[in-house]
Each structure stands twice: as C-alpha cells, then as structure tokens.
C-alpha positions as CSV (number, residue, x, y, z in Angstrom):
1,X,118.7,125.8,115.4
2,X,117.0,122.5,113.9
3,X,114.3,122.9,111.4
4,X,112.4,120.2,110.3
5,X,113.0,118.0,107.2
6,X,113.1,119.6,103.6
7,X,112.3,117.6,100.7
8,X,115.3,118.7,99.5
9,X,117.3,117.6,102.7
10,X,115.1,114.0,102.5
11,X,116.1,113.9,98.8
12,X,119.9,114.2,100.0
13,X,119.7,111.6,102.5
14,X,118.5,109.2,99.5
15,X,121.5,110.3,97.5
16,X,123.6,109.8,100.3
17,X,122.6,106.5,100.5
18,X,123.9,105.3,97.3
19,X,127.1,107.4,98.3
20,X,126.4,110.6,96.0
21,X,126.9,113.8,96.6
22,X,123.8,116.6,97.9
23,X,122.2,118.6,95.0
24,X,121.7,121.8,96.1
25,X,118.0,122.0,94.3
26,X,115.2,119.9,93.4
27,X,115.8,120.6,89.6
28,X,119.1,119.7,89.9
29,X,118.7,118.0,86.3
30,X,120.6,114.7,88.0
31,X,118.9,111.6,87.0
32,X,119.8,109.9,90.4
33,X,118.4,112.9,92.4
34,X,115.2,112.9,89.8
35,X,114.5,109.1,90.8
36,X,114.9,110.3,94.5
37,X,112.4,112.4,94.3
38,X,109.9,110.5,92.4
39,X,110.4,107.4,94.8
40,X,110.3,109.8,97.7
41,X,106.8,111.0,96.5
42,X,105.9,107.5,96.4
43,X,107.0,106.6,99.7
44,X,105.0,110.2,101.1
45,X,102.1,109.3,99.0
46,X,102.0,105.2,100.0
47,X,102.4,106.2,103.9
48,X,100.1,108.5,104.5
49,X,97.3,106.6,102.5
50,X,97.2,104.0,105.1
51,X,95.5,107.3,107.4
52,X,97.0,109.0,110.2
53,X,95.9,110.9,112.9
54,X,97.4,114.0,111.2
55,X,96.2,113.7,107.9
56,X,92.5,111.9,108.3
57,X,89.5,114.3,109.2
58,X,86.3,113.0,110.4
59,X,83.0,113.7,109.8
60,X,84.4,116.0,106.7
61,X,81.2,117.7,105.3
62,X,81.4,117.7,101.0
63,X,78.6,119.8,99.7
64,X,76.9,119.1,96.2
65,X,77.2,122.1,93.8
66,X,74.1,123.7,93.4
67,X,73.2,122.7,89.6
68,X,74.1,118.8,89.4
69,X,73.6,118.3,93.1
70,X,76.6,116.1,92.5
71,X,80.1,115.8,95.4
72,X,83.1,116.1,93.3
73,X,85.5,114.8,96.1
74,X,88.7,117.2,96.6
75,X,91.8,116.4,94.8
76,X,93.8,115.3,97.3
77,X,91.6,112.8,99.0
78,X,93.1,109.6,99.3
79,X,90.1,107.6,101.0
80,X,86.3,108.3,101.6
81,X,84.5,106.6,103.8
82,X,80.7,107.8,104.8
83,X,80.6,108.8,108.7
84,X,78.4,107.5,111.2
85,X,76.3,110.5,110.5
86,X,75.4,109.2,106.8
87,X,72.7,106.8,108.0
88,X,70.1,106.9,105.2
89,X,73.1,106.6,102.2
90,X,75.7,104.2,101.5
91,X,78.6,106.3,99.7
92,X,81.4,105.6,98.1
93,X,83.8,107.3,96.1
94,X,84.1,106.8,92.5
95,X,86.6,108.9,90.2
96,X,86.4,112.1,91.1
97,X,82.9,111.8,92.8
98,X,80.7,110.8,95.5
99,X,78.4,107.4,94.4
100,X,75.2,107.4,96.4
101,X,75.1,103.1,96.8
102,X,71.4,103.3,97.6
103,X,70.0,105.1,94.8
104,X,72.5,104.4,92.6
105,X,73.4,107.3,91.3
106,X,75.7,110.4,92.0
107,X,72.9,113.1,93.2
108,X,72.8,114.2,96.7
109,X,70.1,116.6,97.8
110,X,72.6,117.8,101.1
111,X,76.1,117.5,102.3
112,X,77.3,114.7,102.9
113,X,79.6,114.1,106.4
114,X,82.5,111.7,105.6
115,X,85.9,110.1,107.3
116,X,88.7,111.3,104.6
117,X,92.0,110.8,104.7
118,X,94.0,113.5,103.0
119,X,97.7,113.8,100.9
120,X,99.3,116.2,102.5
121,X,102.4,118.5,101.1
122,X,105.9,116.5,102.6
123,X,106.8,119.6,104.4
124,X,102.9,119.9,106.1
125,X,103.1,116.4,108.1
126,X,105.1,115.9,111.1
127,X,108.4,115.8,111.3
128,X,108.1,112.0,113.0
129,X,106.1,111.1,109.8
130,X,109.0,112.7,107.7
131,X,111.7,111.0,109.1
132,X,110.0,107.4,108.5
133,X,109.0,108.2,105.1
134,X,112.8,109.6,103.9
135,X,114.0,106.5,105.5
136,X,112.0,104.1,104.0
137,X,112.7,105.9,100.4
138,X,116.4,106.0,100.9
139,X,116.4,102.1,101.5
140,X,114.0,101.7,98.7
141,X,116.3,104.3,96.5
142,X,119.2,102.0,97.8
143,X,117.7,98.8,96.2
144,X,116.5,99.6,93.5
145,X,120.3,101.4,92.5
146,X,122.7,99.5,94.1
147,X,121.1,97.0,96.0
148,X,123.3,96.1,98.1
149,X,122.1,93.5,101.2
150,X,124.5,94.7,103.7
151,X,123.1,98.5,103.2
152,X,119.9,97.4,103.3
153,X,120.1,95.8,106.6
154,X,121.1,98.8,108.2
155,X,118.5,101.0,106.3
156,X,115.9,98.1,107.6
157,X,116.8,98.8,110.9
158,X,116.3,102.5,110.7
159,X,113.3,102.5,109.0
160,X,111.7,100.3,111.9
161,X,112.7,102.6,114.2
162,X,111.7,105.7,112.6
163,X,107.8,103.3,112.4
164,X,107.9,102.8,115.8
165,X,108.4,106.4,116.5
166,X,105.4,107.2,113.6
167,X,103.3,104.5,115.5
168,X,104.2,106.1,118.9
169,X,103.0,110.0,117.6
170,X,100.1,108.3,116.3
171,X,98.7,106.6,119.6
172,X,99.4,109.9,121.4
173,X,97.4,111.7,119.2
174,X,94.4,109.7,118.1
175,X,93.9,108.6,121.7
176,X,93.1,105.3,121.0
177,X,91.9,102.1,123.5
178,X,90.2,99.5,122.3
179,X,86.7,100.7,121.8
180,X,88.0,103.5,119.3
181,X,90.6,101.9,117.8
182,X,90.4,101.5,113.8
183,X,91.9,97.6,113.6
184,X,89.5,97.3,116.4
185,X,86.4,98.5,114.4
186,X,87.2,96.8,111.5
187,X,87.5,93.7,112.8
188,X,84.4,93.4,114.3
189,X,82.3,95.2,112.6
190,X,83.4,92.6,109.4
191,X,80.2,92.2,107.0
192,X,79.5,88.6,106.3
C-alpha cells in the first residue's frame, strides 16, 4: 500500500538529488540532510503562502479577548485579509495583531470575520501539494549544492508538472469561473 509523502521521505528525495544516500531520521545529524530540511520548510512555507483552496478559510471569525478587546491573530496565519462581512472596519494585520485602519487603533468591540490563509504541517496538505513542493526543494537543494544545469533541467520539468497537477486540485476544489476567481477579483477590483 502507498501512503502519502513523509517529510522524511521528501527529505530523501532532496538527498537523492545530489546523489546521497536516505537518512533514516530527521535528526540524522547530516549537514546535507539538515539543509534539506530547512530548504524544504521553505519551499512548504513559500507555497502555501500564495493561498490554496486547502489551506485558506473564509470568513474566519477572530474574537478580541475580553480585557484589551484586542485580535491577537493565530500563529500560523500567513495572510489576513477582512471579509466582505467587515463593512464598517478596514483591517489589517500587524505583528501579531489585528489593526483596525479606521480608528486607528488595535481595539475591536466584536469578532472580526476574515479571509486567512493558514501554514499547515507538511504532512496535513494534500498529497498533490506535497509532491510539488519536495520537487521544487530537491531542485532548489540541487542548486544550491551542486548546481549542476543538466540536473536542473530535468528537476525543472518535474516541478512543472507536479504545478500543473497542484493548479489542477486547486480549480477542482475552489470551483472557480470567472466571477469567483481571485486573479479575477483582484484585478478589477484594483484601487486607483
């Protein structure tokens, strides 16, 4: 039976990219297999900032605690963008916190519904999403150890593939057509 993607296993397919044997654990105390893991958290954290269907909620309600009234955002929100729903505020997110734009100040007096975009654990995003994002490490892993052009061709090559595929999960998912589409919206909803 085929399980998905490890970090581990995604850490080996790095290391077999510059032609190095598996470790057989994350604390392998390997230099190459450390820099594999730190560009592959990279890679896993530069991916799914851009927002996916599986790892962006909408209309996400943060609550202010009860004594400040302030939204400390969670810690592993990438992006927070007010909802629809937040007509009367303008919000943004600075440090850790919710900035209220029209008052100008970090007090809300009730939750707050947002569009946030989440960093997920490698092993909690689809395996499609996995794939891509070992690929593109092990081709980044590849240039930045050996660098050699004719590997990273061929690396190039998977990678796209494994985007299309990503890409492809994605418009399943989210459903999109042109009126709901996020390049859509953005482009013409452009502020002057």
């Amino acid at each position: 039976m085929t399980t998905p993607t490890t970090q581990l296993e995604a850490v080996n397919v790095m290391m077999s990219s510059i032609g190095e044997a598996p470790v057989s654990s994350l604390s392998s105390g390997l230099i190459d297999a450390e820099l594999a893991e730190t560009i592959l958290g990279n890679i896993n954290r530069e991916v799914q900032s851009q927002g996916w269907d599986f790892n962006r909620e909408y209309k996400y309600p943060l609550v202010p605690n009860s004594t400040t009234k302030e939204i400390t955002v969670p810690a592993n929100a990438m992006r927070v963008d007010g909802s629809e729903d937040t007509t009367t505020e303008i919000i943004t997110q600075r440090g850790t916190k919710l900035y209220n734009k029209v008052a100008h100040n970090y007090t809300f007096s009730e939750a707050v519904k947002v569009n946030i975009t989440f960093l997920l654990g490698f092993e909690e995003i689809p395996e499609v999403a996995r794939r891509y994002i070992t690929l593109r490490a092990a081709r980044v892993f590849q240039d930045r150890t050996i660098g050699a052009s004719d590997l990273h061709s061929f690396g190039q090559r998977d990678e796209q593939e494994a985007l299309m595929e990503l890409r492809e999960l994605e418009s399943d998912h989210a459903d999109l057509n042109i009126f709901n589409n996020s390049d859509v919206y953005a482009t013409i909803n452009r502020r002057g």
